[in-house]
The first five atom37 places (N, CA, C, CB, O) and aatype in JSON, in Angstrom:
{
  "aatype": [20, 20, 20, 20, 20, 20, 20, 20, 20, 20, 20, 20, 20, 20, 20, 20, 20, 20, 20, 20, 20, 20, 20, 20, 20, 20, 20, 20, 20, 20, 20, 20, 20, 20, 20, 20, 20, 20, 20, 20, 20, 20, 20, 20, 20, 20, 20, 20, 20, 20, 20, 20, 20, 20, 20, 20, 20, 20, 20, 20, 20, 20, 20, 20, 20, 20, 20, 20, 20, 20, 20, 20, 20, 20, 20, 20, 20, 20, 20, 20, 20, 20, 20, 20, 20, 20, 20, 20, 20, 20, 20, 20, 20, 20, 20, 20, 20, 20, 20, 20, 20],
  "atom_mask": [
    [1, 1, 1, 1, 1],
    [1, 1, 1, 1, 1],
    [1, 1, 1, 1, 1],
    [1, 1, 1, 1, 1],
    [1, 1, 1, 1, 1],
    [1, 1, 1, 1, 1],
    [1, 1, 1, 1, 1],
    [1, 1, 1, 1, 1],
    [1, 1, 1, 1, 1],
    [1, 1, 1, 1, 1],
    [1, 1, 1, 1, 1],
    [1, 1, 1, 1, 1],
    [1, 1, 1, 1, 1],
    [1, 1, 1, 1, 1],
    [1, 1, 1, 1, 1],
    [1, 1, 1, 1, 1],
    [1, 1, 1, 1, 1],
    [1, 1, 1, 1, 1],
    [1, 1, 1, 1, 1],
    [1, 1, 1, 1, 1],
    [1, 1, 1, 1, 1],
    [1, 1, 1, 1, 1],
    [1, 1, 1, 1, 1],
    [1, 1, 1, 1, 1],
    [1, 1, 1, 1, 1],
    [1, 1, 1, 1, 1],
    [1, 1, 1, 1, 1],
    [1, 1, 1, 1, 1],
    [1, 1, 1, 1, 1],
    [1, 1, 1, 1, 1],
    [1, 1, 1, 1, 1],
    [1, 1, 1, 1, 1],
    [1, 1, 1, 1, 1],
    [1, 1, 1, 1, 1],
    [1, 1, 1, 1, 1],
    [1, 1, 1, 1, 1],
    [1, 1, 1, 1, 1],
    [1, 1, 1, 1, 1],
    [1, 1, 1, 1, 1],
    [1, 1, 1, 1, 1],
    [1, 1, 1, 1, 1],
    [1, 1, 1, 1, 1],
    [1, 1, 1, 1, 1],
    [1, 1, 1, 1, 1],
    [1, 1, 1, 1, 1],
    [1, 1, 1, 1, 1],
    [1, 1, 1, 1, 1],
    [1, 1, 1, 1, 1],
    [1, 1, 1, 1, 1],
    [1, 1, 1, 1, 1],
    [1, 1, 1, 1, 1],
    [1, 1, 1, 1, 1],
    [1, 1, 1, 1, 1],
    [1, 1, 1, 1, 1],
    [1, 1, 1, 1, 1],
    [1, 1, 1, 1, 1],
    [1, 1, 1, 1, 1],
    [1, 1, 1, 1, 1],
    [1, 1, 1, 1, 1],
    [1, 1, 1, 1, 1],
    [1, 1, 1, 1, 1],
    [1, 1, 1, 1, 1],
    [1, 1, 1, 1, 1],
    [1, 1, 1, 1, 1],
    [1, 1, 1, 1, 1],
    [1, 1, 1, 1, 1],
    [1, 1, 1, 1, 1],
    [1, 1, 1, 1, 1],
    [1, 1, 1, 1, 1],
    [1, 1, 1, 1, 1],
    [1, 1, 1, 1, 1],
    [1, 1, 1, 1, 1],
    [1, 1, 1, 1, 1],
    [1, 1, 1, 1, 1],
    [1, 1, 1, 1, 1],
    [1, 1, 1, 1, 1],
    [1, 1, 1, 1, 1],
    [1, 1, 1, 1, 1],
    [1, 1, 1, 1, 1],
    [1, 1, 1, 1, 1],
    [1, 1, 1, 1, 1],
    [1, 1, 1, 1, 1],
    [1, 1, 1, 1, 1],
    [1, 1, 1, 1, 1],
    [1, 1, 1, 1, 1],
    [1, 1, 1, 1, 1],
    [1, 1, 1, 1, 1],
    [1, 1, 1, 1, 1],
    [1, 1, 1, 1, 1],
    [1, 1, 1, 1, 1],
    [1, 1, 1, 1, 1],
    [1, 1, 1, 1, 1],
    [1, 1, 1, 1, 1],
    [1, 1, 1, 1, 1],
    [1, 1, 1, 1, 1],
    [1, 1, 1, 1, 1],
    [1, 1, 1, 1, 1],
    [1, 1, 1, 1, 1],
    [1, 1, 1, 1, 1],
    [1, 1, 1, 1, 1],
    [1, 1, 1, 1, 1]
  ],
  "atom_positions": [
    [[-10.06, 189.5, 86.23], [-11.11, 189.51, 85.25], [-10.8, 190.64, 84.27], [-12.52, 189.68, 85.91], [-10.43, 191.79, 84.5]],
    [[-11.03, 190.04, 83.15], [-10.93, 191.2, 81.97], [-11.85, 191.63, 81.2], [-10.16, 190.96, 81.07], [-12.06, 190.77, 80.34]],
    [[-12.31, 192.27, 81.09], [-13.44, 193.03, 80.42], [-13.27, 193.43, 78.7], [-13.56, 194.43, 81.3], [-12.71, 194.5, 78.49]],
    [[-13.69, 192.69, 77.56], [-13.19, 193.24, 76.09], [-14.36, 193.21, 75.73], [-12.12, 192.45, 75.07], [-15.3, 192.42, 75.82]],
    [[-14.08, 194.73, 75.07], [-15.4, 195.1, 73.95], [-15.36, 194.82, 72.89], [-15.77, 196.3, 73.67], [-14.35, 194.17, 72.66]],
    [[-16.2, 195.03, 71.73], [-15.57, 194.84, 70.17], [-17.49, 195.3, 69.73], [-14.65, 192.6, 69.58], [-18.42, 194.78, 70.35]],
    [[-17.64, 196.03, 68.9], [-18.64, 196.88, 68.12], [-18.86, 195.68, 66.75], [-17.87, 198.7, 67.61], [-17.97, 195.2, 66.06]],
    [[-19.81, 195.52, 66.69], [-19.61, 194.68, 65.5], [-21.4, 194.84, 64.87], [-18.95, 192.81, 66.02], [-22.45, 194.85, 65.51]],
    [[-21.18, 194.94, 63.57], [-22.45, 195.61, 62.47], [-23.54, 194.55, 62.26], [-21.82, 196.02, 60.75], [-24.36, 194.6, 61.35]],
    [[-23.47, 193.54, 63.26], [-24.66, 192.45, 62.89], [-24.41, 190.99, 63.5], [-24.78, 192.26, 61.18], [-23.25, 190.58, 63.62]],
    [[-25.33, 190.32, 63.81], [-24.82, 188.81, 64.52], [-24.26, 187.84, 63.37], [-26.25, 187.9, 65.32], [-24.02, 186.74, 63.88]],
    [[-24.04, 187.86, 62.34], [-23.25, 187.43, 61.31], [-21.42, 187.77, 61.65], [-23.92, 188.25, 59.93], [-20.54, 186.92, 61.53]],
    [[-21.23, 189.02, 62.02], [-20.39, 189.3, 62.31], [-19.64, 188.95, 63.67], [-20.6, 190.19, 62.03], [-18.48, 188.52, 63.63]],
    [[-20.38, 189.15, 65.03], [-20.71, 188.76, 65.99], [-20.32, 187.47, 66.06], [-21.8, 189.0, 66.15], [-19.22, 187.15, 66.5]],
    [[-20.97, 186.83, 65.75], [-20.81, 185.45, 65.14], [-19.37, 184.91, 65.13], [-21.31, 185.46, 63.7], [-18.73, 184.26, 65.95]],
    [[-19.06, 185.41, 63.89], [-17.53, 185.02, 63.09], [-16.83, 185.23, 64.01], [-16.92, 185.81, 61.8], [-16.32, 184.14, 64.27]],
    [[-16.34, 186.22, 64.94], [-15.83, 186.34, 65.96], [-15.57, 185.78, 66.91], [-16.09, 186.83, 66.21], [-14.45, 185.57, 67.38]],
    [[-16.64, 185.44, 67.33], [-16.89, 184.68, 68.69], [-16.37, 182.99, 68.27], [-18.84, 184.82, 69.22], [-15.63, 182.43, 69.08]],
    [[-16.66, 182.46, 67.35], [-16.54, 180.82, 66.91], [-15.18, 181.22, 66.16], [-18.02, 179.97, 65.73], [-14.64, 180.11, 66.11]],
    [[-14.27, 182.15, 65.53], [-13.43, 182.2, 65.21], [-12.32, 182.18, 66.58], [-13.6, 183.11, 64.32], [-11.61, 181.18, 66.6]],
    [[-12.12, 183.05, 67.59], [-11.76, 182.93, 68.79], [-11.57, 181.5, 69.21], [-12.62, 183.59, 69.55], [-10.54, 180.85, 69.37]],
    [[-13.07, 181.14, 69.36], [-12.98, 179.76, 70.19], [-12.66, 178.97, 69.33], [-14.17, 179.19, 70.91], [-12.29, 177.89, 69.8]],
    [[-12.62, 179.08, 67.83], [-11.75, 177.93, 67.28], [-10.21, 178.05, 67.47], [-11.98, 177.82, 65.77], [-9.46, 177.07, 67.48]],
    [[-9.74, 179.6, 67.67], [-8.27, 179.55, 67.36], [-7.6, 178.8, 68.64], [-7.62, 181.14, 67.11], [-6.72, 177.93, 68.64]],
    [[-8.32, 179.45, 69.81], [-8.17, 178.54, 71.33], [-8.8, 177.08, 71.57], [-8.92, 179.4, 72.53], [-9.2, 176.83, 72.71]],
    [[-8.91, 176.12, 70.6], [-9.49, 174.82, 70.86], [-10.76, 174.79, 72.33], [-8.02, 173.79, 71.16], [-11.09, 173.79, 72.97]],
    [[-11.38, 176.61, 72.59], [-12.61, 176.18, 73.66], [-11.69, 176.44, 74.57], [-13.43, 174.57, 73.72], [-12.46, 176.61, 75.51]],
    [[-10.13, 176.69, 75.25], [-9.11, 177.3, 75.91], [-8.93, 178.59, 75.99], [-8.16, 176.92, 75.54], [-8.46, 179.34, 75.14]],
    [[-9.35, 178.84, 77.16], [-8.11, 180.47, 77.0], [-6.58, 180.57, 76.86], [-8.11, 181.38, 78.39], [-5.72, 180.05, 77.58]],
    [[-6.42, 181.39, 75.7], [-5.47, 180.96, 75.38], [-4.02, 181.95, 76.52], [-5.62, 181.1, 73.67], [-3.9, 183.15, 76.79]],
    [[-3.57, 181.3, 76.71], [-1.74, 181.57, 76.93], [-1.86, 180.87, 78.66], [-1.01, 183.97, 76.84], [-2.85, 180.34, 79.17]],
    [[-0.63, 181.06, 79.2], [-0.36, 180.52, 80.5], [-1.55, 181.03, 81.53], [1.16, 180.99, 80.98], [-1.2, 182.2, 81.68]],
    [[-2.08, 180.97, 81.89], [-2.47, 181.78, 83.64], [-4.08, 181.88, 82.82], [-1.34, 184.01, 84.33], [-5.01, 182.03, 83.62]],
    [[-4.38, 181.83, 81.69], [-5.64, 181.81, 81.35], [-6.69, 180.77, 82.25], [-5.56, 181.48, 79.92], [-6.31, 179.63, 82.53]],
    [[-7.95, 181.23, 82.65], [-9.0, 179.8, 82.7], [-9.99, 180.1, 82.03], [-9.61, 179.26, 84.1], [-9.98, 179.11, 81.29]],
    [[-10.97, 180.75, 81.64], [-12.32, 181.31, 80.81], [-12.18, 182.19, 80.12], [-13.36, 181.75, 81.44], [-11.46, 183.14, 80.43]],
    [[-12.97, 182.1, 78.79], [-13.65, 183.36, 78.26], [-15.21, 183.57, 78.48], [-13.41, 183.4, 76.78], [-15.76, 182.47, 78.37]],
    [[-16.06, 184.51, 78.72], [-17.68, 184.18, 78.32], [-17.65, 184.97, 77.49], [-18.96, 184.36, 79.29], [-16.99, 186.02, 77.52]],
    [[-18.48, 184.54, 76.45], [-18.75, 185.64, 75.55], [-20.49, 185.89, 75.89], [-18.31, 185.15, 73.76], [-21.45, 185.3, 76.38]],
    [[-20.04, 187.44, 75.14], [-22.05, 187.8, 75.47], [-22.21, 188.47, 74.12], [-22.69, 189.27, 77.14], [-21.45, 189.42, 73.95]],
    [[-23.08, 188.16, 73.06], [-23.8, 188.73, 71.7], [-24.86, 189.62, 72.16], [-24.49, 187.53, 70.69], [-25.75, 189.11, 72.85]],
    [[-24.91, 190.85, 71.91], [-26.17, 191.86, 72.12], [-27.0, 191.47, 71.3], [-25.99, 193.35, 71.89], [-26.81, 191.06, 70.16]],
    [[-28.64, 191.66, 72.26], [-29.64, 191.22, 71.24], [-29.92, 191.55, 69.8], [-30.61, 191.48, 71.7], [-30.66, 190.92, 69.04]],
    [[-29.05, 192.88, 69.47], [-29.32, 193.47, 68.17], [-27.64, 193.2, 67.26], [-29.87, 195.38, 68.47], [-27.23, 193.74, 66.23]],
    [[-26.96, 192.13, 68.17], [-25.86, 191.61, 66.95], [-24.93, 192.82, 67.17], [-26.53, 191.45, 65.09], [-23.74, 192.6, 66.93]],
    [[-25.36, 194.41, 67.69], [-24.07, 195.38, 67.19], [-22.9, 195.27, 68.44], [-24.65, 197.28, 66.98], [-21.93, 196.03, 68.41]],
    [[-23.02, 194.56, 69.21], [-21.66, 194.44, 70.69], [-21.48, 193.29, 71.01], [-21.94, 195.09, 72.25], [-22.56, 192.79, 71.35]],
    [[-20.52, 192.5, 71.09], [-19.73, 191.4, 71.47], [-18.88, 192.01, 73.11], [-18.56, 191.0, 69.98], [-18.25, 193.07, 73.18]],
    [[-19.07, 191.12, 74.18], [-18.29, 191.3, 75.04], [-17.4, 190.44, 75.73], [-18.84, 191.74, 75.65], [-17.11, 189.7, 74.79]],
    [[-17.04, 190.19, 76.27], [-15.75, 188.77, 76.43], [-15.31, 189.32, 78.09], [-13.83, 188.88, 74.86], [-14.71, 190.35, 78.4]],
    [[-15.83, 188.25, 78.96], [-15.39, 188.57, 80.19], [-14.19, 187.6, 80.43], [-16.52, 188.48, 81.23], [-14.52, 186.46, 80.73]],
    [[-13.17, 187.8, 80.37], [-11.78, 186.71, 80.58], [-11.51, 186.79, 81.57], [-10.49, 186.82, 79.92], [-11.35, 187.89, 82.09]],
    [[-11.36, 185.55, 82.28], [-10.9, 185.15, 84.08], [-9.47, 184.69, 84.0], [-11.91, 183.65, 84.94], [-9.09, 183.7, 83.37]],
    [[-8.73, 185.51, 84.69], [-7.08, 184.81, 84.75], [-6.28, 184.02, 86.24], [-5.99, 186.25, 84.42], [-6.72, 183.58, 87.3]],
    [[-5.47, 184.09, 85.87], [-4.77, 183.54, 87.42], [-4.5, 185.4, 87.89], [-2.68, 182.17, 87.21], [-4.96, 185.84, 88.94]],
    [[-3.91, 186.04, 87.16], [-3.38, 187.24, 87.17], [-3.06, 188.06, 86.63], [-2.86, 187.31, 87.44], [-2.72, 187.88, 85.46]],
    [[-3.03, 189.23, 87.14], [-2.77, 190.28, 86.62], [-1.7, 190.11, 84.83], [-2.07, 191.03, 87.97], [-2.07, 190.34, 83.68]],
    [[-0.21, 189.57, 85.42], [0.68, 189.47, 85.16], [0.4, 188.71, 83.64], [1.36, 189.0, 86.26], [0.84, 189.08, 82.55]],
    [[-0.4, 187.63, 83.89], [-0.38, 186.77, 83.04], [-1.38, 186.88, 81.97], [-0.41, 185.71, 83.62], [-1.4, 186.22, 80.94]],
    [[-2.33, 187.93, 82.39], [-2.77, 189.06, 81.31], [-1.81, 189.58, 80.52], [-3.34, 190.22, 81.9], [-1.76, 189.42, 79.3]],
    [[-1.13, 190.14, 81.1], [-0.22, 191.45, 80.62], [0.92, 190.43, 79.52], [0.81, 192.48, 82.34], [1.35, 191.02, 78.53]],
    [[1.3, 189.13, 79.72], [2.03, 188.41, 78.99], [1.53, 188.41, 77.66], [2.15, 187.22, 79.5], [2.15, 188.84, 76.68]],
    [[-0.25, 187.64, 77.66], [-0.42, 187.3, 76.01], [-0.97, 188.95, 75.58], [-1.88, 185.73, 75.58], [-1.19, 188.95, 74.37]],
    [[-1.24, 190.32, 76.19], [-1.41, 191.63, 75.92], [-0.08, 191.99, 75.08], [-1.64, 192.46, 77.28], [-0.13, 192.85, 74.19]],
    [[1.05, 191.35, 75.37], [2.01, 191.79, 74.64], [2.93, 191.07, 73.45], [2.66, 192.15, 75.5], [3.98, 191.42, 72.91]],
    [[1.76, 189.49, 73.23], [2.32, 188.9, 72.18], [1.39, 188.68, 71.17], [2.92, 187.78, 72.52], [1.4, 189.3, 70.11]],
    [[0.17, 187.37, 71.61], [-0.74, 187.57, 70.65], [-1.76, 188.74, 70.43], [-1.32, 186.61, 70.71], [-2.31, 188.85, 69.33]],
    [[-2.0, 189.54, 71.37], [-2.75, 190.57, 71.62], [-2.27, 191.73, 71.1], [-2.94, 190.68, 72.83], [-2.98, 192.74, 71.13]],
    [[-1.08, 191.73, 70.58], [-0.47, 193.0, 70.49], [-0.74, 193.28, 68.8], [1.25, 192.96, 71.06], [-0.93, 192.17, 68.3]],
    [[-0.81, 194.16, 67.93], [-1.05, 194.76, 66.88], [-0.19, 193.49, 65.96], [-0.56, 196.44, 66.91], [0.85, 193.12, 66.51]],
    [[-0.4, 193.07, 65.13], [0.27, 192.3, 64.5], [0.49, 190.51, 65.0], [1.4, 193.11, 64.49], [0.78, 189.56, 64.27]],
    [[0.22, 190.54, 66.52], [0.02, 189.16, 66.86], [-1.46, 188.55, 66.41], [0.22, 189.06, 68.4], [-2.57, 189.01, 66.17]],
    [[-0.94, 187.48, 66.44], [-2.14, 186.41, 66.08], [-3.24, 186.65, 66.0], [-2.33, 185.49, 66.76], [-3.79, 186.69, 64.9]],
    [[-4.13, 186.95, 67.57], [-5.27, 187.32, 67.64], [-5.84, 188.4, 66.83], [-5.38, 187.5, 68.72], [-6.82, 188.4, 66.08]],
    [[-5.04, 189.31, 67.16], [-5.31, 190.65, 66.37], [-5.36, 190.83, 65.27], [-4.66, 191.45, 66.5], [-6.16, 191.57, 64.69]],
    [[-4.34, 190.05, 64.71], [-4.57, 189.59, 62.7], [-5.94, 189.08, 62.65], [-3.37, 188.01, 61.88], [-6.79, 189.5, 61.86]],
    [[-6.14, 188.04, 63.62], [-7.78, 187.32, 63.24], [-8.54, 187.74, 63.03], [-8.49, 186.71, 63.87], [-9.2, 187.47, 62.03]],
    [[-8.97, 189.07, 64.29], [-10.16, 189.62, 64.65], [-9.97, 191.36, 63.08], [-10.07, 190.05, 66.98], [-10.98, 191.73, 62.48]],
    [[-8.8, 191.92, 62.84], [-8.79, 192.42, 61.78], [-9.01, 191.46, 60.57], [-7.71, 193.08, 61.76], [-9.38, 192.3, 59.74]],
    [[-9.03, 190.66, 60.12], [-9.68, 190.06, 59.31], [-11.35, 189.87, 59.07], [-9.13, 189.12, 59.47], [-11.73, 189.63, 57.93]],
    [[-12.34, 189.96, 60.15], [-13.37, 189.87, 60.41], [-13.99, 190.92, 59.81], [-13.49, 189.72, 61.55], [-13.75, 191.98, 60.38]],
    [[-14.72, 191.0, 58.84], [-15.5, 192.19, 58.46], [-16.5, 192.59, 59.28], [-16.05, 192.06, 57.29], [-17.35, 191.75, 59.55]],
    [[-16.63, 194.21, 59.95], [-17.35, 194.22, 60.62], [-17.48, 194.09, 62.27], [-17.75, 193.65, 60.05], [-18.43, 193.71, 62.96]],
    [[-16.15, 194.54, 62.61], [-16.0, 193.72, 64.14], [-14.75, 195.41, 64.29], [-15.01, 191.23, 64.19], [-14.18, 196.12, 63.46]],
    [[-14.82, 195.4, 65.43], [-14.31, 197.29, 65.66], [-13.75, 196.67, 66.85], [-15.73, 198.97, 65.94], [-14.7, 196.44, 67.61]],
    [[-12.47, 196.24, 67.46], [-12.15, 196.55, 68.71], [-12.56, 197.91, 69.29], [-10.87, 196.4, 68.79], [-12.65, 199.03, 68.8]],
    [[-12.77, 197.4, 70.5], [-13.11, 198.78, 71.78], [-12.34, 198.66, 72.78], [-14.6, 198.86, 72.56], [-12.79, 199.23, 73.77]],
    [[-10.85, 197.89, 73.01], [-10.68, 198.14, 74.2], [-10.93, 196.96, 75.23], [-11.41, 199.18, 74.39], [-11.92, 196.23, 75.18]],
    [[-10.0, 196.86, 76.08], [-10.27, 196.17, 77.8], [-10.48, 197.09, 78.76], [-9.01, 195.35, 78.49], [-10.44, 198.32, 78.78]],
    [[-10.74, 196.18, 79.64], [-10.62, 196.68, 81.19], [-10.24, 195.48, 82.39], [-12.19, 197.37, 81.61], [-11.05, 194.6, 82.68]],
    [[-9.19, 195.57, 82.91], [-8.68, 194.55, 84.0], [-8.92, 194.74, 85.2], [-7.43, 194.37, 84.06], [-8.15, 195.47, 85.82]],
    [[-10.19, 194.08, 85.95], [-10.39, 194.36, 87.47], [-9.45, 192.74, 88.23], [-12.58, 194.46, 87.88], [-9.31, 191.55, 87.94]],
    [[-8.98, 193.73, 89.36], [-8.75, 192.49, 90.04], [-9.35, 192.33, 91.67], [-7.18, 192.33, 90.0], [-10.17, 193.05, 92.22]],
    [[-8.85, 191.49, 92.05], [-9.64, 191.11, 92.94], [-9.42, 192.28, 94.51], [-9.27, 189.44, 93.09], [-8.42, 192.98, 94.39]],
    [[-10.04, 192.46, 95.55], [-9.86, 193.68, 96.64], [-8.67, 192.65, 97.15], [-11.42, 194.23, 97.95], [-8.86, 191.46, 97.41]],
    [[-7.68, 193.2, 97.22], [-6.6, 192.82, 98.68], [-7.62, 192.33, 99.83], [-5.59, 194.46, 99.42], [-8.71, 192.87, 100.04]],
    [[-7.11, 191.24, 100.54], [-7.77, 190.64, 101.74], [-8.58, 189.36, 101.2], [-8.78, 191.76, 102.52], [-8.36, 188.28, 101.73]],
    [[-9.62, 189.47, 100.07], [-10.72, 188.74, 99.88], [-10.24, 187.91, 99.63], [-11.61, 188.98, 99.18], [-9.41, 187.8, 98.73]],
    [[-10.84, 186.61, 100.75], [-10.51, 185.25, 100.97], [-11.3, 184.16, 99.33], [-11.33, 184.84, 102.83], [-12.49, 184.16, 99.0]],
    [[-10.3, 183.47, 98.72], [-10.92, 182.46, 97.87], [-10.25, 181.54, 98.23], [-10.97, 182.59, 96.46], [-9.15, 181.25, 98.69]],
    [[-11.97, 180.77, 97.64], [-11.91, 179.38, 98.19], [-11.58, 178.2, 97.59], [-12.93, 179.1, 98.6], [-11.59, 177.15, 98.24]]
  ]
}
């Protein structure tokens, strides 16, 4: 699971973001090992959060270093967005042992 922030000055903005994303991914997370994004809009429009579910670690770290990376795709998008501030991830994974089903 991945955790992304992004600061953004109003649900207009908020907005553009979130339906810009899910347009660039056809409603897909995008790259190999992806399965979900959720997005969450703060009631006051200023925080966008994006909880992304992967197969793995690894396969995070793949699109982190292509479209994700300064100049890839995504990142051109979301700098285009007036109003939208990356903040950053956070990658939890799952405890060693815990059985899924």
């Amino acid at each position: 699971m991945v955790r992304v922030a992004f600061r953004t000055t109003g649900h207009g903005a908020a907005r553009q973001l979130v339906d810009g994303l899910l347009d660039m991914f056809g409603g897909r997370q995008g790259g190999d090992g992806g399965i979900a994004s959720h997005f969450h809009i703060s009631e006051d429009g200023g925080q966008v959060v994006n909880y992304s579910e992967w197969t793995d670690a690894e396969s995070h770290e793949r699109i982190v270093g292509t479209a994700l990376r300064d100049g890839g795709r995504v990142m051109d998008f979301i700098a285009s967005v007036p109003g939208v501030e990356p903040q950053g991830f956070r990658r939890y994974t799952a405890p060693r042992g815990l059985v899924r089903a």
